[in-house]
C-alpha positions as CSV (number, residue, x, y, z in Angstrom):
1,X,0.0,0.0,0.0
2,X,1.3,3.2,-1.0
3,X,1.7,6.0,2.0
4,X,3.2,9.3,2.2
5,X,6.3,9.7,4.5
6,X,6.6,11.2,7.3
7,X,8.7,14.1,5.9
8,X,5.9,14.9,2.9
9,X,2.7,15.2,5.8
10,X,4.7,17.7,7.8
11,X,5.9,19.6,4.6
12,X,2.0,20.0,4.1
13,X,1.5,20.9,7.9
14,X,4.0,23.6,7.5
15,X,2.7,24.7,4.4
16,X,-0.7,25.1,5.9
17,X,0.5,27.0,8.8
18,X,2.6,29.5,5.9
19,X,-0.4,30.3,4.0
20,X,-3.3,30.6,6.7
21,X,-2.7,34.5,7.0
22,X,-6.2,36.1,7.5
23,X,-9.6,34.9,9.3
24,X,-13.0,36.9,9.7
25,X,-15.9,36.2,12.0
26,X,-19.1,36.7,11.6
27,X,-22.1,38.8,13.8
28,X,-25.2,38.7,11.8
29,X,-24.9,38.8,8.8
30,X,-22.0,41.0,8.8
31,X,-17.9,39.5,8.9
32,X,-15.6,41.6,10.4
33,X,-11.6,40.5,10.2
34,X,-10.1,38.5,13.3
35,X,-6.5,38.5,14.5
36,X,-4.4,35.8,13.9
37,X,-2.4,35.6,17.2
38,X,0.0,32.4,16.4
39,X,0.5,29.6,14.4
40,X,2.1,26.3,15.7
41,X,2.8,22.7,14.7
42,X,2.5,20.5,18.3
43,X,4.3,17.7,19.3
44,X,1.4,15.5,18.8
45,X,1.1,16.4,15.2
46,X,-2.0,18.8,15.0
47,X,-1.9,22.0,13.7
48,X,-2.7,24.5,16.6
49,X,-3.9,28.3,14.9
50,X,-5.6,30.9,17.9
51,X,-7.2,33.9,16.7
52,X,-8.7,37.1,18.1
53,X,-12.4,38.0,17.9
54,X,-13.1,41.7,19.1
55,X,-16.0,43.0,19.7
56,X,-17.0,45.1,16.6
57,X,-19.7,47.5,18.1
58,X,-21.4,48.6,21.2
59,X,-24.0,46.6,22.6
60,X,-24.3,42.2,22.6
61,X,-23.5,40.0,19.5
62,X,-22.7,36.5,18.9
63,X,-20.0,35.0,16.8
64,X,-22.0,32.1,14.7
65,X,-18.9,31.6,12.4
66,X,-15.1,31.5,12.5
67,X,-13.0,31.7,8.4
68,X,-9.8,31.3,7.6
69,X,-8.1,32.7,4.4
70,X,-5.3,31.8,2.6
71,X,-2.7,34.3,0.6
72,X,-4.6,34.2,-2.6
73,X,-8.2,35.3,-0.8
74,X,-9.5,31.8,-0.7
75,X,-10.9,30.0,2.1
76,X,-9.1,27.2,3.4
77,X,-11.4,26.7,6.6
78,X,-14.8,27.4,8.3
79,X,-16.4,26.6,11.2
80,X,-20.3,27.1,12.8
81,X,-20.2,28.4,16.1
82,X,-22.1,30.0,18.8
83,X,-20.5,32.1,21.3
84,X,-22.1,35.5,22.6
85,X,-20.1,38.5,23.8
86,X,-22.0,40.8,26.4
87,X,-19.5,44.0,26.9
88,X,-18.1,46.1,24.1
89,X,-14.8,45.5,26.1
90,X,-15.2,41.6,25.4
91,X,-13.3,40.1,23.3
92,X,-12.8,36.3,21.8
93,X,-10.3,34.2,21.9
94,X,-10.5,30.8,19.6
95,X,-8.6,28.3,19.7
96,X,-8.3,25.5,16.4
97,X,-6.5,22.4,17.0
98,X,-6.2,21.2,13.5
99,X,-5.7,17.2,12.6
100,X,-4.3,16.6,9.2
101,X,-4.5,13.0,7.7
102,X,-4.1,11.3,5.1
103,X,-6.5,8.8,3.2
104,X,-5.0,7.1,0.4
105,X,-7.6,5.5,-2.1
106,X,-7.2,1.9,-3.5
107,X,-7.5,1.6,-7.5
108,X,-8.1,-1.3,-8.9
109,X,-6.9,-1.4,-12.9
């Protein structure tokens, strides 16, 4: 059975982690930009990204989505939530543990 090395699944991690540079959230139906705060490969293997959520106006909201951009513009990841911020001085802080794996599929010729 064919399977990637060791070497090629962490070149993808790393490359990942290189070209996630930009993330919104949105309130509504509005997206405001987020602050990507790091960017880490863990010992375990996952890809570990935490971001910044602030509070875009006066008054409550709730974050019902969490995106990810890549260099180009394009979106690499998305995620439903539901978390609600009461004070304008709130602000979010999200953490995405990231598992990358590999399937490889069978042919049969």
């Amino acid at each position: 059975m064919a399977q990637l090395t060791d070497t090629a699944i962490q070149g993808y991690k790393q490359f990942t982690i290189d070209n996630v540079v930009s993330g919104k959230y949105k309130v509504g139906s509005a997206y405001y930009p987020l602050t990507i705060l790091s960017k880490e490969i863990l010992p375990n293997g996952k890809m570990l990204i935490r971001v910044q959520c602030d509070h875009p106006y006066e008054g409550n909201i709730v974050i019902t989505q969490i995106q990810l951009f890549d260099r180009a513009g394009l979106l690499w990841y998305s995620d439903d939530v539901s978390y609600s911020l009461a004070a304008v001085l709130q602000s979010l802080r999200y953490r995405l543990d990231i598992e990358f794996t590999v399937t490889v599929a069978s042919s049969t010729t």
